[in-house]
N, CA, C and O atoms as a Maestro MAE file, in Angstrom:
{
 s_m_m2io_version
 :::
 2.0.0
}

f_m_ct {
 s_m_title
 :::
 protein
 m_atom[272] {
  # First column is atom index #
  i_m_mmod_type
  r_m_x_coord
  r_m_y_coord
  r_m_z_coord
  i_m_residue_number
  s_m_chain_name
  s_m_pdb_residue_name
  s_m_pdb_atom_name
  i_m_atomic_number
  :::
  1 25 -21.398 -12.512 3.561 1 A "UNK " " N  " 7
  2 3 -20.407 -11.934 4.450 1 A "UNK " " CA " 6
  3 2 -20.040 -12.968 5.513 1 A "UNK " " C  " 6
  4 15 -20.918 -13.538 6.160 1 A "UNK " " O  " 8
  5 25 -18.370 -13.274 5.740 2 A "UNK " " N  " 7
  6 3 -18.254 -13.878 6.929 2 A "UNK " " CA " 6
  7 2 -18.927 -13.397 8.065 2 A "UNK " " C  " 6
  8 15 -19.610 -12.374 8.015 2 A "UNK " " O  " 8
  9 25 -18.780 -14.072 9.093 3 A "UNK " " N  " 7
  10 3 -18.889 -14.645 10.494 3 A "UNK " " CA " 6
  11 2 -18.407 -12.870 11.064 3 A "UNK " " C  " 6
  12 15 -18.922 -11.794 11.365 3 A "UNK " " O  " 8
  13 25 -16.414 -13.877 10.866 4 A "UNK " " N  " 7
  14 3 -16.036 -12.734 11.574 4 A "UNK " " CA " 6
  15 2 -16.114 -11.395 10.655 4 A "UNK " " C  " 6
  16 15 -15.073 -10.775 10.871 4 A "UNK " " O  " 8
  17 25 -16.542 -11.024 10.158 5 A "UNK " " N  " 7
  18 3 -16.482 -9.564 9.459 5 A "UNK " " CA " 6
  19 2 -17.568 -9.092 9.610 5 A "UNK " " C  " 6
  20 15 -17.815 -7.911 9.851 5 A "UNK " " O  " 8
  21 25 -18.300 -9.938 9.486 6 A "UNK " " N  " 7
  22 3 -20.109 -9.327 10.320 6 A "UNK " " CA " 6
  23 2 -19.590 -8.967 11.894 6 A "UNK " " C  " 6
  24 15 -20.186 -8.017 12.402 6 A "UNK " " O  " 8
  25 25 -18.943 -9.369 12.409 7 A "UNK " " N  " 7
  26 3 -18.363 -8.910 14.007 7 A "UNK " " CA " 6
  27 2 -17.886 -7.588 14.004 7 A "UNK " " C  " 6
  28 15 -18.358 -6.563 14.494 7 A "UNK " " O  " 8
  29 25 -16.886 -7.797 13.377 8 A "UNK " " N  " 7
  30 3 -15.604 -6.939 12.717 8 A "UNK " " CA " 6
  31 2 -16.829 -5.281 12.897 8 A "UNK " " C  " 6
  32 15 -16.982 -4.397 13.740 8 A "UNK " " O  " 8
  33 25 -17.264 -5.538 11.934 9 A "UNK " " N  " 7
  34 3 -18.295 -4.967 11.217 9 A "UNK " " CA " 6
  35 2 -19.051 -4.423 12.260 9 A "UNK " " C  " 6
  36 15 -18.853 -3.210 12.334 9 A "UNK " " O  " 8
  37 25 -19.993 -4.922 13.255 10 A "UNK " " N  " 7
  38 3 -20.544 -4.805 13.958 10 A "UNK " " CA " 6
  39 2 -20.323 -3.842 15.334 10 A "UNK " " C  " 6
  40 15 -21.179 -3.273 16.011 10 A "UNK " " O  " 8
  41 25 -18.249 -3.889 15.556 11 A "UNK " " N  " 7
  42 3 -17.884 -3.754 16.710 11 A "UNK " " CA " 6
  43 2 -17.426 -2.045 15.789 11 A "UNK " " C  " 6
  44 15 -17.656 -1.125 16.575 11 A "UNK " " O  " 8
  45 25 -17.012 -1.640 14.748 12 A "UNK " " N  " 7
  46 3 -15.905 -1.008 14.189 12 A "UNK " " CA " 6
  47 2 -17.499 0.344 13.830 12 A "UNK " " C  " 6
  48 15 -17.442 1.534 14.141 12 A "UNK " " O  " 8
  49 25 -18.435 -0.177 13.303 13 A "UNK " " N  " 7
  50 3 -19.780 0.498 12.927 13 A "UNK " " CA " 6
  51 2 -20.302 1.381 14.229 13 A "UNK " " C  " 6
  52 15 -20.744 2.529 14.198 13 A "UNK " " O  " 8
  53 25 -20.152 0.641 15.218 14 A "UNK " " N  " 7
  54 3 -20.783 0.903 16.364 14 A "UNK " " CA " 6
  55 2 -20.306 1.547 17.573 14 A "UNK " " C  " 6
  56 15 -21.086 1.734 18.506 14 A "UNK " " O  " 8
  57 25 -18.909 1.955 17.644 15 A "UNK " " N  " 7
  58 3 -18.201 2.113 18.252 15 A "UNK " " CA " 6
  59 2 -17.140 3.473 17.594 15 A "UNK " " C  " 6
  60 15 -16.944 3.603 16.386 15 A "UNK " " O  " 8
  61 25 -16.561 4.368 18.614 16 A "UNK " " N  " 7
  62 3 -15.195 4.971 18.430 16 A "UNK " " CA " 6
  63 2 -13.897 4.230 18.075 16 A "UNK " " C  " 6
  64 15 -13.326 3.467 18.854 16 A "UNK " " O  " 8
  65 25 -13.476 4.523 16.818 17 A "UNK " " N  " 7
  66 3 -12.300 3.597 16.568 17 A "UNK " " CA " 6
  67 2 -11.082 4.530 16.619 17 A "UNK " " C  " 6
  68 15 -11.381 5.632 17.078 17 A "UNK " " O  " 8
  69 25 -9.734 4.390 16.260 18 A "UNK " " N  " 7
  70 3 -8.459 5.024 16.715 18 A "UNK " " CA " 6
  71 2 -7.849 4.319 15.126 18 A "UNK " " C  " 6
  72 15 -8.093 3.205 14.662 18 A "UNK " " O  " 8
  73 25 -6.908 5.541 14.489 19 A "UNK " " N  " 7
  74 3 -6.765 5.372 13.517 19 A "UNK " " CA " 6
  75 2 -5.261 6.091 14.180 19 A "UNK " " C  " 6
  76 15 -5.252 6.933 15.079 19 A "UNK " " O  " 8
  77 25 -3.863 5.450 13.396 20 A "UNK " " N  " 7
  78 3 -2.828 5.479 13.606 20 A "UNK " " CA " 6
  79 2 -2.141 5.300 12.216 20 A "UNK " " C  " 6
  80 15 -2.297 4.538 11.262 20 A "UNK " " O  " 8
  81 25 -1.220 6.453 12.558 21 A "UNK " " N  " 7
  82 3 -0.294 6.404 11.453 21 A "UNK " " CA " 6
  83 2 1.135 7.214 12.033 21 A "UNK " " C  " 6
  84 15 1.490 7.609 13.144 21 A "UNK " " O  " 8
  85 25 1.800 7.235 10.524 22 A "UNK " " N  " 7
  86 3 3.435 7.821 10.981 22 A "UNK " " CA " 6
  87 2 3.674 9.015 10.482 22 A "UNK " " C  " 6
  88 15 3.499 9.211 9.280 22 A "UNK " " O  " 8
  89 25 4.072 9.920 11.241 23 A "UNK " " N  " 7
  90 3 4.594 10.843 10.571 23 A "UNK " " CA " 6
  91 2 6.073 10.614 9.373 23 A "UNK " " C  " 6
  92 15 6.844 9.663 9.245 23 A "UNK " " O  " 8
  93 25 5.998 11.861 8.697 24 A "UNK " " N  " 7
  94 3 7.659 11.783 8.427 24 A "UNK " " CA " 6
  95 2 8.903 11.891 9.188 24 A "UNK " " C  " 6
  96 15 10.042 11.978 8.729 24 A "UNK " " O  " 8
  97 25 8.607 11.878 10.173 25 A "UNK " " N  " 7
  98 3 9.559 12.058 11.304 25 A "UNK " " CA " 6
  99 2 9.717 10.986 11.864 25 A "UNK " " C  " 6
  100 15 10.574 10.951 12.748 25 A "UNK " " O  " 8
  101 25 8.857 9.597 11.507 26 A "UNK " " N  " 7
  102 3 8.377 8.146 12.375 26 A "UNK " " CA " 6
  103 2 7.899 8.144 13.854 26 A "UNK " " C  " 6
  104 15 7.957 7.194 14.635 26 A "UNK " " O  " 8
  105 25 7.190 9.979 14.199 27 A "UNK " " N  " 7
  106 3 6.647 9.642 15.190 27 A "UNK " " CA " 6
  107 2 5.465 9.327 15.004 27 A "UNK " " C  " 6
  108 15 5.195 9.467 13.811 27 A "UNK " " O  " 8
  109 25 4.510 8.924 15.664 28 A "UNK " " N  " 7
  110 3 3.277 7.974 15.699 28 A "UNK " " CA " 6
  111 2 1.878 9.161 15.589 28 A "UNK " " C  " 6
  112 15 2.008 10.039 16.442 28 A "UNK " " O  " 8
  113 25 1.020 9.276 15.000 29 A "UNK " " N  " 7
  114 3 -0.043 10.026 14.781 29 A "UNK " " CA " 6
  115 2 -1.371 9.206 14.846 29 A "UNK " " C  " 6
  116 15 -1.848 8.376 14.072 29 A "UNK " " O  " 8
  117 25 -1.813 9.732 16.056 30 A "UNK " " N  " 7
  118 3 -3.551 8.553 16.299 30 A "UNK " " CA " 6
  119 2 -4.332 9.427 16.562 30 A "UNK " " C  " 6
  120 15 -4.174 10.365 17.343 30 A "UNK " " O  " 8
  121 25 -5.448 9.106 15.764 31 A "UNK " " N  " 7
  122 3 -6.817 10.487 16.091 31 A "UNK " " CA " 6
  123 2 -7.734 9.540 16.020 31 A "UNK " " C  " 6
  124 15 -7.634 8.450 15.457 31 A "UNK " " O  " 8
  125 25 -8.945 10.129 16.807 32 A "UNK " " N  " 7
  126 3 -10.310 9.508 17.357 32 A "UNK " " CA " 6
  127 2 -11.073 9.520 16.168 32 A "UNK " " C  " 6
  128 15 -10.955 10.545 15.496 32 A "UNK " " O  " 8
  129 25 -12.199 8.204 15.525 33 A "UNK " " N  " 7
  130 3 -12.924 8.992 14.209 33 A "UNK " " CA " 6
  131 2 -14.272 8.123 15.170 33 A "UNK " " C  " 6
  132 15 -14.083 7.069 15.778 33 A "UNK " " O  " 8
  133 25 -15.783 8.967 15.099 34 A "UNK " " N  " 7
  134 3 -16.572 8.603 15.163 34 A "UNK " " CA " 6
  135 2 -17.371 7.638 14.751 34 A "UNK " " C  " 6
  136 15 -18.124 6.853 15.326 34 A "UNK " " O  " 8
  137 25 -16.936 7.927 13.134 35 A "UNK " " N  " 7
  138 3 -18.335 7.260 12.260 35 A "UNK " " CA " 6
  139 2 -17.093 6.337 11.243 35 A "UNK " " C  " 6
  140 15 -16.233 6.857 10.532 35 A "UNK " " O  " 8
  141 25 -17.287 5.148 11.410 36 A "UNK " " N  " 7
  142 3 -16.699 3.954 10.204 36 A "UNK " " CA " 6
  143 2 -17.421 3.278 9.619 36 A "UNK " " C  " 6
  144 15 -18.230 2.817 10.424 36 A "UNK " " O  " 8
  145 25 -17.735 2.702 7.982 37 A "UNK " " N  " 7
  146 3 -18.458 1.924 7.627 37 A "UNK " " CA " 6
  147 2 -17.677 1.085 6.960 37 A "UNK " " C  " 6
  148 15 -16.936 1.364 6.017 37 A "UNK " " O  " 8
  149 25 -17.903 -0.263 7.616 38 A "UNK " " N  " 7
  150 3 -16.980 -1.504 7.118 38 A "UNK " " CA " 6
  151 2 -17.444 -1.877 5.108 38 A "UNK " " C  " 6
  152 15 -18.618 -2.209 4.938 38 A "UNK " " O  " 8
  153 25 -16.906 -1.831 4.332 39 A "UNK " " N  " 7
  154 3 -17.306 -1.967 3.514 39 A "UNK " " CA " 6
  155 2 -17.008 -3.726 3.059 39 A "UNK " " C  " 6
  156 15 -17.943 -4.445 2.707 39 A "UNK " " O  " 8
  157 25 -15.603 -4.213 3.141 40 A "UNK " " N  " 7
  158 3 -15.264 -5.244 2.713 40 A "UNK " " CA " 6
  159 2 -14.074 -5.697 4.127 40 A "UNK " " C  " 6
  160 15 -13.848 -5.107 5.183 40 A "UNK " " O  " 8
  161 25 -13.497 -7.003 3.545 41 A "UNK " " N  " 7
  162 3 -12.467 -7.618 4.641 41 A "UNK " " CA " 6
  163 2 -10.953 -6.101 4.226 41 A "UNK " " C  " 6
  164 15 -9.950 -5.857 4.897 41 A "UNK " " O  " 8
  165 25 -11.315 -5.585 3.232 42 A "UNK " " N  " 7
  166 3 -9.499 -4.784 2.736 42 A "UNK " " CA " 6
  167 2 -10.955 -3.393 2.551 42 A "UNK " " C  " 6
  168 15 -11.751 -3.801 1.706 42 A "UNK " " O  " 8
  169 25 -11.159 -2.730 2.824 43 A "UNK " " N  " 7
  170 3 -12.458 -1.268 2.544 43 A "UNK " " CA " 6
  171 2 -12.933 -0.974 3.352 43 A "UNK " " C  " 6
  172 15 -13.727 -1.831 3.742 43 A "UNK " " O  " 8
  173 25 -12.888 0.453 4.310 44 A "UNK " " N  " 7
  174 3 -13.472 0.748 5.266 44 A "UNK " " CA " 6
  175 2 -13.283 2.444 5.361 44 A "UNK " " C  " 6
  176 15 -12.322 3.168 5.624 44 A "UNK " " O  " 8
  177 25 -14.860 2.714 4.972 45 A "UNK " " N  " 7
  178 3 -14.933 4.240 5.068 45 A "UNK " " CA " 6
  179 2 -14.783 4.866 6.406 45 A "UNK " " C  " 6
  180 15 -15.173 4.262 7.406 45 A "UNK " " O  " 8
  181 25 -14.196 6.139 6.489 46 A "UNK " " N  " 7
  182 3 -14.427 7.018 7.629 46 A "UNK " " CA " 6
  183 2 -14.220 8.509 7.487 46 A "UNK " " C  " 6
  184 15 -13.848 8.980 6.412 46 A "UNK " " O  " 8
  185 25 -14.426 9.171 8.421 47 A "UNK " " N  " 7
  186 3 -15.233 10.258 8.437 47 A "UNK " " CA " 6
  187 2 -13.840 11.126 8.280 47 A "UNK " " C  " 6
  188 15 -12.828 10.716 8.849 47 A "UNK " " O  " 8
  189 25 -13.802 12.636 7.298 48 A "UNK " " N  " 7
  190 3 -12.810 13.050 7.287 48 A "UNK " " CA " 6
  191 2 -12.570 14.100 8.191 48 A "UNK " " C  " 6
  192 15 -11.880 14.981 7.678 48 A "UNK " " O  " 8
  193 25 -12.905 14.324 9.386 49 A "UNK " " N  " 7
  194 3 -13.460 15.550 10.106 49 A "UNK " " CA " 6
  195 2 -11.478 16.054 10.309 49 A "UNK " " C  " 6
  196 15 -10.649 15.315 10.839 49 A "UNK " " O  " 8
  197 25 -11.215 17.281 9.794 50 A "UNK " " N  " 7
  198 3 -10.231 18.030 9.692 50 A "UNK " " CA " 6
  199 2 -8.588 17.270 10.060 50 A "UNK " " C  " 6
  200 15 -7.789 17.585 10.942 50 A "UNK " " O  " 8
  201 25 -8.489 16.107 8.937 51 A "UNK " " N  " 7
  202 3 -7.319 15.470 9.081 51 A "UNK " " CA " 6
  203 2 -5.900 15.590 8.318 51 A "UNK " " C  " 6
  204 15 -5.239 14.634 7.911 51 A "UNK " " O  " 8
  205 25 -5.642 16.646 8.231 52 A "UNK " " N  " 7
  206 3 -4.897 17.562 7.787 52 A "UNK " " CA " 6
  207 2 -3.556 16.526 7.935 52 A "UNK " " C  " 6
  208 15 -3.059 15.944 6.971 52 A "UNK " " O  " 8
  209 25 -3.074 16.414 9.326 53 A "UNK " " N  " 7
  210 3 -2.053 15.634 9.722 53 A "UNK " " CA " 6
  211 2 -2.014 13.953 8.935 53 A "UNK " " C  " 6
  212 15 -0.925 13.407 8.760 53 A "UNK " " O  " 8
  213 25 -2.576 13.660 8.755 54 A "UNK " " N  " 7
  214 3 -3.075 12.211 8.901 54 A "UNK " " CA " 6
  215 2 -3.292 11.746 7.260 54 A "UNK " " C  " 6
  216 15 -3.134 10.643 6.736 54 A "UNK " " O  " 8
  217 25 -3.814 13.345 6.548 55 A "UNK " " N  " 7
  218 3 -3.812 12.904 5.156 55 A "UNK " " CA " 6
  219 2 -1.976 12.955 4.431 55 A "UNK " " C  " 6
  220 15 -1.487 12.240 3.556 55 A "UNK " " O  " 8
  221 25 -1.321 14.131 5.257 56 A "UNK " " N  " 7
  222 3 0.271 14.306 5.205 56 A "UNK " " CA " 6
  223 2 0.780 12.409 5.261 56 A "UNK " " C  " 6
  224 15 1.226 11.735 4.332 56 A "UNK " " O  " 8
  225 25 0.495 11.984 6.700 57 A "UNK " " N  " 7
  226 3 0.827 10.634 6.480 57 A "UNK " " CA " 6
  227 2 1.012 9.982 5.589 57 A "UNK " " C  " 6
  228 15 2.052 9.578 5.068 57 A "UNK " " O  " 8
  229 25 -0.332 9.804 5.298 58 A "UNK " " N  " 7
  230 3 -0.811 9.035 4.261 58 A "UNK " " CA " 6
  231 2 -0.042 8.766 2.694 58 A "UNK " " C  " 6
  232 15 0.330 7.846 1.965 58 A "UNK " " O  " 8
  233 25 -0.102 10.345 2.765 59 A "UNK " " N  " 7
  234 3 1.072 10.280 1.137 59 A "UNK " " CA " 6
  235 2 2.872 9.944 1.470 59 A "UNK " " C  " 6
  236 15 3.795 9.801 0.669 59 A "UNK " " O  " 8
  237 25 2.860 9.907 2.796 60 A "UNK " " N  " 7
  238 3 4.312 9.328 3.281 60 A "UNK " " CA " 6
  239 2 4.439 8.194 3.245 60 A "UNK " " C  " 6
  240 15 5.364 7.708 2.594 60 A "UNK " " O  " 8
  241 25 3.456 7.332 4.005 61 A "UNK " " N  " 7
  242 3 3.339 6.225 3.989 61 A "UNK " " CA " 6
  243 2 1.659 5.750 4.461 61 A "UNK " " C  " 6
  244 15 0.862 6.121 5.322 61 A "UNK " " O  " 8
  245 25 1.671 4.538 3.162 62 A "UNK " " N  " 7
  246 3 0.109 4.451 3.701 62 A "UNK " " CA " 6
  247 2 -0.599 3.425 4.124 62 A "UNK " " C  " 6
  248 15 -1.693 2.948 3.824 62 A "UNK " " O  " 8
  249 25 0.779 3.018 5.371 63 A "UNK " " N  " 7
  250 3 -0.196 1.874 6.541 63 A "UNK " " CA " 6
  251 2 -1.094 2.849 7.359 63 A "UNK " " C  " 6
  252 15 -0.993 4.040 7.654 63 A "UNK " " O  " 8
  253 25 -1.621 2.289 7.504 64 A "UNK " " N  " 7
  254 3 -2.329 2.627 9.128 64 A "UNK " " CA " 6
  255 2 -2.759 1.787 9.784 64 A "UNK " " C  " 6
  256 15 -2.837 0.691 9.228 64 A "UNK " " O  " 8
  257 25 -3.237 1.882 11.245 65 A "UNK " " N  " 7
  258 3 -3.519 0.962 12.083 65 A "UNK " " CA " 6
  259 2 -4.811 1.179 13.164 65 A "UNK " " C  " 6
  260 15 -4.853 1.920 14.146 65 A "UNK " " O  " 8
  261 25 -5.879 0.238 12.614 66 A "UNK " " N  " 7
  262 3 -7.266 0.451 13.238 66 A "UNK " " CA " 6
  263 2 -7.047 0.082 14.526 66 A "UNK " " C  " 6
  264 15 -6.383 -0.953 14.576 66 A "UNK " " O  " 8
  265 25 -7.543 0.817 16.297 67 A "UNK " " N  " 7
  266 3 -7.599 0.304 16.790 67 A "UNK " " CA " 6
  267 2 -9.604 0.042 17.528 67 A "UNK " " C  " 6
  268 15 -10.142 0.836 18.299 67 A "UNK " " O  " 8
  269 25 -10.011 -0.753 17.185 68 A "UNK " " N  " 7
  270 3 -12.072 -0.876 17.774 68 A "UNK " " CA " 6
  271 2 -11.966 -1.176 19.166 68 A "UNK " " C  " 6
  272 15 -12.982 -1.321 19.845 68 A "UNK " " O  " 8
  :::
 }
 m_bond[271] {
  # First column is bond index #
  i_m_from
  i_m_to
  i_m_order
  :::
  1 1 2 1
  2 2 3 1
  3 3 4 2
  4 3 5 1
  5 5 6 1
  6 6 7 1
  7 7 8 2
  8 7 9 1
  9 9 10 1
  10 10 11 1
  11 11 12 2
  12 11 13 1
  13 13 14 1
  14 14 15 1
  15 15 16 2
  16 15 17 1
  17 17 18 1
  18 18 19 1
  19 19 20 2
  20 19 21 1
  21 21 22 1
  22 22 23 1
  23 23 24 2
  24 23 25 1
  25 25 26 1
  26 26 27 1
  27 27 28 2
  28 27 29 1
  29 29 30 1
  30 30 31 1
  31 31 32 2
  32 31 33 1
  33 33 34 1
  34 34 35 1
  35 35 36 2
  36 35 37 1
  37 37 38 1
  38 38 39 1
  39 39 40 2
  40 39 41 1
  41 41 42 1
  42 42 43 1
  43 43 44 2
  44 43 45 1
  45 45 46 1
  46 46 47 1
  47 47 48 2
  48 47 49 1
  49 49 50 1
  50 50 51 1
  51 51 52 2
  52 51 53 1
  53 53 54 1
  54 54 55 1
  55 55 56 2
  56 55 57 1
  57 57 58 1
  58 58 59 1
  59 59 60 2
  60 59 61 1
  61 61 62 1
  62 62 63 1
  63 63 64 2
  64 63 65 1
  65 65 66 1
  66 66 67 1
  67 67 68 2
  68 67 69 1
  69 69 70 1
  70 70 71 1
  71 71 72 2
  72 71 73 1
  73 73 74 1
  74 74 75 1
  75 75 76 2
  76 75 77 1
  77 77 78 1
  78 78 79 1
  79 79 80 2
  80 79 81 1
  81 81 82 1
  82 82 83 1
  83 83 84 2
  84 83 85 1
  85 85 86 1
  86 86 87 1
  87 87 88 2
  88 87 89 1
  89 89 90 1
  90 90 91 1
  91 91 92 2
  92 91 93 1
  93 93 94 1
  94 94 95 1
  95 95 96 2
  96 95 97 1
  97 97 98 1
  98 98 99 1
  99 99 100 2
  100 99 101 1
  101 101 102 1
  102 102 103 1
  103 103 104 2
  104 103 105 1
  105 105 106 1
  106 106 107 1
  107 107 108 2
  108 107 109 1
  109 109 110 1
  110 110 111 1
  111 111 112 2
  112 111 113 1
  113 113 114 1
  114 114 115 1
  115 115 116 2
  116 115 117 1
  117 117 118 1
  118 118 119 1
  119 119 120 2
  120 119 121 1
  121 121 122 1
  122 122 123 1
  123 123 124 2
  124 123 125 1
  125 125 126 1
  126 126 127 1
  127 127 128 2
  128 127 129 1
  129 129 130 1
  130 130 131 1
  131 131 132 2
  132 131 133 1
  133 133 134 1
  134 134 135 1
  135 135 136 2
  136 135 137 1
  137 137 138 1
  138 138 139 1
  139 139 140 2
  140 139 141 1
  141 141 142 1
  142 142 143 1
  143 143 144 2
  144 143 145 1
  145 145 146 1
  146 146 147 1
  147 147 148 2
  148 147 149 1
  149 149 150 1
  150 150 151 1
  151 151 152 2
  152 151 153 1
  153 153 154 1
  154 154 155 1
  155 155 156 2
  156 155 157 1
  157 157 158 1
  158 158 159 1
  159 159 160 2
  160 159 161 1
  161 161 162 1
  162 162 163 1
  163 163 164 2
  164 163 165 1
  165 165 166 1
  166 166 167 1
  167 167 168 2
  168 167 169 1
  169 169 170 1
  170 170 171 1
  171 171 172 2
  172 171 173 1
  173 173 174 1
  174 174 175 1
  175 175 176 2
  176 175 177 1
  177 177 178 1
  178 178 179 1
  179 179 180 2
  180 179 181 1
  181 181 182 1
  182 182 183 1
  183 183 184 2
  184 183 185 1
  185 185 186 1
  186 186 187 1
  187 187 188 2
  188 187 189 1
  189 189 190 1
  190 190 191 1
  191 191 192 2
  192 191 193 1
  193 193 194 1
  194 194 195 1
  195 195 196 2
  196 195 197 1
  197 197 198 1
  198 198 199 1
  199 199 200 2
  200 199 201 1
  201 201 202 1
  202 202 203 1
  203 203 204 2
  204 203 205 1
  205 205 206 1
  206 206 207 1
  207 207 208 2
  208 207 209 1
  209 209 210 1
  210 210 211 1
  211 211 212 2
  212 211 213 1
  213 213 214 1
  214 214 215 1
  215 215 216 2
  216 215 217 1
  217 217 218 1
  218 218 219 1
  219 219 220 2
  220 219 221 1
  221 221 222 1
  222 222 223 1
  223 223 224 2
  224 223 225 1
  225 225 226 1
  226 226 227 1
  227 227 228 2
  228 227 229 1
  229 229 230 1
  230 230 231 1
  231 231 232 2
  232 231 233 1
  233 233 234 1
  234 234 235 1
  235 235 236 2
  236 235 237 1
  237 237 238 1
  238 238 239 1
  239 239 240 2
  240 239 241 1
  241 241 242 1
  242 242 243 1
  243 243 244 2
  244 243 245 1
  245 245 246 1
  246 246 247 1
  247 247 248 2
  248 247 249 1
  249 249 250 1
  250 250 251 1
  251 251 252 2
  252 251 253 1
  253 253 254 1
  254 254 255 1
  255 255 256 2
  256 255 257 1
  257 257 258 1
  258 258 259 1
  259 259 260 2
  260 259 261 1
  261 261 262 1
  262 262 263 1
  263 263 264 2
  264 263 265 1
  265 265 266 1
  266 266 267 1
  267 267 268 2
  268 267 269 1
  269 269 270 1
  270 270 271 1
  271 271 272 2
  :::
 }
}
């Protein structure tokens, strides 16, 4: 494992991260997730705690945007 992804890894594992996406409307949708496990540099599990909104996104469009 790199350097920085052991960081990556380290800061994203350990911490509250902010997960962002778009609605179909292109307004902006960000919810709090507790628990992330970095799997690879492109793979990163997280917790599905009632994301109803966010899975809608997803099949709209499926960037999202980590913020650690």
């Amino acid at each position: 494992m790199k350097v920085e992804l052991k960081k990556i890894k380290n800061i994203a594992e350990n911490n509250p991260i902010a997960i962002a996406t778009m609605m179909s409307d292109n307004k902006p949708n960000i919810i709090a997730v507790a628990f992330a496990k970095v799997i690879s540099e492109k793979e990163i599990i997280i917790t599905d705690n009632f994301m109803v909104q966010t899975l809608k996104d997803l099949s709209f469009n499926n960037n999202v945007a980590l913020i650690v």
